[in-house]
C-alpha positions in Angstrom: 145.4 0.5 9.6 148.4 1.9 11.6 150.9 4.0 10.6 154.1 2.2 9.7 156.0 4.2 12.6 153.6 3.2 15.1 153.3 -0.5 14.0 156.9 -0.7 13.9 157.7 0.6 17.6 154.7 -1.8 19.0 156.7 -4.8 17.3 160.0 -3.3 18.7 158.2 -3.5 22.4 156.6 -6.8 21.5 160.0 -8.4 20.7 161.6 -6.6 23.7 158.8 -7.8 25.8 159.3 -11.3 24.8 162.8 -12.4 23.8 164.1 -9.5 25.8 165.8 -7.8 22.7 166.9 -4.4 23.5 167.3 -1.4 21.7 170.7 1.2 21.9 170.7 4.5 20.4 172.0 3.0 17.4 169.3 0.5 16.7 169.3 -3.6 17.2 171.8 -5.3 15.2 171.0 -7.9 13.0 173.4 -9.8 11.0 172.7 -12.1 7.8 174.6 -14.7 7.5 172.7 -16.4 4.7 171.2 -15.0 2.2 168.1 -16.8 1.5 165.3 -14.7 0.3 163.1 -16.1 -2.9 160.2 -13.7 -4.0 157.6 -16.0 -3.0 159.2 -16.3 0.9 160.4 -13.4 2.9 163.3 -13.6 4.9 163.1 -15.4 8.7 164.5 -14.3 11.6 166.7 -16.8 13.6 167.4 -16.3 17.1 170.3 -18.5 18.5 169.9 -19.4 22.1 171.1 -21.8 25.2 167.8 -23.2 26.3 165.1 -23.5 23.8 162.8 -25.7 25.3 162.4 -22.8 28.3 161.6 -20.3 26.2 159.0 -21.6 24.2 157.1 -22.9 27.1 157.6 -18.7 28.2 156.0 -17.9 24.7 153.5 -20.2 24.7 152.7 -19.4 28.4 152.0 -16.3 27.3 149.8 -16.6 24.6 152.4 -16.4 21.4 151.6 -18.7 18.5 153.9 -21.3 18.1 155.1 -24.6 15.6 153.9 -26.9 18.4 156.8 -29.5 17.8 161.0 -29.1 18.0 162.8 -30.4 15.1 165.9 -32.5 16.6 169.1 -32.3 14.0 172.7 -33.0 13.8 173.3 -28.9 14.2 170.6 -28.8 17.1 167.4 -28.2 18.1 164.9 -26.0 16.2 161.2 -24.2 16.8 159.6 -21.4 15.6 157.2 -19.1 16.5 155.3 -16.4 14.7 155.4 -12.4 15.9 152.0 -10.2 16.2 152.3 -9.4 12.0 152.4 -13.0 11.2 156.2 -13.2 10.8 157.9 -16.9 11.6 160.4 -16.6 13.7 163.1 -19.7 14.1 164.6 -20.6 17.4 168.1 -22.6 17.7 170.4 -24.3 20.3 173.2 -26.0 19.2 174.2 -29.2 20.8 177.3 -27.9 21.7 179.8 -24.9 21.0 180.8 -26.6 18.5 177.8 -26.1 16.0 177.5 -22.8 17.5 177.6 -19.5 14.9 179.0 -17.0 17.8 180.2 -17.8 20.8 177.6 -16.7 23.5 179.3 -16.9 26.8 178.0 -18.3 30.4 175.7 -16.0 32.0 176.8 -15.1 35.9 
């Protein structure tokens, strides 16, 4: 088995690599805004985005597991997908700003 160190900075490049989450000298930032860890479930990461359906055709494109189905709700759409250590990962897009948690502007 890998070294901790080494696992951890291929997971870093996998999740730069595929939700093109970068890295400053200070780390990424995460934020929890819920706490909802129980001993029997780990905590899931939840990515917030503006077009999910796009980017899990990306991940599936290119060979990432994924929950083959998007849950439609009054908050927005949902998917998930699981990293290379198994981890499920949850993907959201609000209907609109108003459901949204931070307000993510237009890209140029």
């Amino acid at each position: 088995m890998e070294p901790n160190i080494q696992r951890s900075e291929k997971l870093n490049r996998w999740y730069e690599e595929k939700l093109h989450l970068h890295r400053n000298e200070e780390g990424l930032f995460v934020e929890e805004l819920f706490e909802m860890q129980s001993e029997d479930k780990p905590r899931m990461l939840s990515f917030q985005v503006q077009k999910l359906a796009p980017l899990m055709n990306n991940l599936a494109e290119s060979g990432v597991k994924i929950v083959d189905h998007i849950d439609e709700t009054p908050r927005g759409k949902y998917a998930w997908f699981f990293d290379p250590e198994g981890n499920k990962v949850e993907i959201w897009e609000p209907w609109d700003d108003s459901q949204s948690l931070v307000n993510i502007p237009e890209p140029d």
